[in-house]
Steps between C-alpha positions, in 0.01 A plus 500: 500500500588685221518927565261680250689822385248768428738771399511311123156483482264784388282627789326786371085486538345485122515791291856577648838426364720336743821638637768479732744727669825415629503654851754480780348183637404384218216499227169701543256369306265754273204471332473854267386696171828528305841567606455883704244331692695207596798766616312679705321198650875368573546881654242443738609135638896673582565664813827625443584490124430664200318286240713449162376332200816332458329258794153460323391219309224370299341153463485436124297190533796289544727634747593879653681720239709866590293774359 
């Protein structure tokens, strides 16, 4: 079987742009209005850290790009 991995996919529900957030553990997927919603989206899935946009990407319709 063949693993599916989600994290280079785009998630977000329709009329969202997809992004992801490099966390501790790993990615946290986002689906959000432009790039200060997707932040504070990421800000709400960490316990500990502070979320940096240095971490964010965006799905161009191709693949995840830094902001």
């Amino acid at each position: 079987m063949i693993p599916i991995s989600l994290e280079n996919k785009p998630l977000a529900s329709h009329g969202l742009t997809s992004y992801r957030y490099k966390g501790r553990y790993g990615f946290v997927m986002i689906g959000a209005k432009d790039d200060k919603d997707a932040l504070r989206e990421a800000q709400r899935s960490l316990t500990w850290d502070k979320a940096t946009p240095d971490k964010l990407q965006r799905w161009d319709g191709k693949a995840y790009q830094p902001i």
